[in-house]
N, C-alpha and C positions, 0 to 999 in steps of 0.2 A: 276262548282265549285264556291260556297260563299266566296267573300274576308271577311277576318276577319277584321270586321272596327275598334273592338274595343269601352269599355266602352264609352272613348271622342266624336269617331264617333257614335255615336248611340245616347248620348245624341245632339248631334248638327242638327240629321235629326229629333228630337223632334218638331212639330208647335207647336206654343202658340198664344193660342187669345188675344191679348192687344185690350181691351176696356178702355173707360175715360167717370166717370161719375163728367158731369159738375155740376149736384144739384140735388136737393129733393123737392118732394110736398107731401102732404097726402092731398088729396080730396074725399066727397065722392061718390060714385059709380053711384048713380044717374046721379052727376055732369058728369061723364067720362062718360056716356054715353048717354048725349045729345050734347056731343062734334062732331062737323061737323070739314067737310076742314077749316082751317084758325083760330082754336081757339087758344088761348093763354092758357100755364100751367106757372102759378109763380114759381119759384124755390124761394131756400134757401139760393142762395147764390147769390154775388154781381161780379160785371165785376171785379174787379182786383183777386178774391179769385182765392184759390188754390186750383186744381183739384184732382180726385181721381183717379191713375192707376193700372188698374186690369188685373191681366192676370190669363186668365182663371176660372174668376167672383171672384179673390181673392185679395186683396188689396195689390200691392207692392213698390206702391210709391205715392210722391204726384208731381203734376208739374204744370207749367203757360201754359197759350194756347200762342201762338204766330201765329200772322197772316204775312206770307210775299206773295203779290202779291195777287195772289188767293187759296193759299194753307193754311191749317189750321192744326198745329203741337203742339204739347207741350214737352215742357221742363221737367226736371227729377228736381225736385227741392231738394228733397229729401226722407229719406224711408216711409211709412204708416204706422201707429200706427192700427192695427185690429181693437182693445179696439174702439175707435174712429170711424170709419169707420162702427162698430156695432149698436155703439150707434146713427150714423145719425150726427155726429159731423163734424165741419166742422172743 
């Protein structure tokens, strides 16, 4: 016999994939594919900028990276604007 979890429980055994996209490049394809071990890609953005939090490749916040020890986290800074996140904005 199935216990009945219920709506709550059934959303709570839901995974979400949290990714965090730290910047952007447009290079061309040439470029990326003379790329070896050890090359360098520029981004868009600078060390203090705010990052993009995606869950489930959809933008739902933005937040800081914070480094304590050797661990590498970020902060919830506040919500994502899509519009933004469409357009490649930072």
């Amino acid at each position: 016999m199935q216990k009945d979890v219920g709506p709550v429980g059934q959303i709570e055994a839901v995974n979400v994939e949290i990714s965090v996209v730290l910047g952007r490049s447009c290079i061309p394809m040439q470029q990326l594919l003379r790329m070896g071990r050890g090359a360098v890609i520029a981004l868009d953005a600078g060390e203090h900028d705010e990052v993009w939090i995606l869950a489930n490749n959809h933008p739902v916040a933005r937040g800081e990276i914070q480094i304590h020890d050797d661990k590498i986290a970020v902060s919830v800074t506040g919500p994502a604007n899509v519009y933004d996140y469409m357009a490649g904005g930072g």
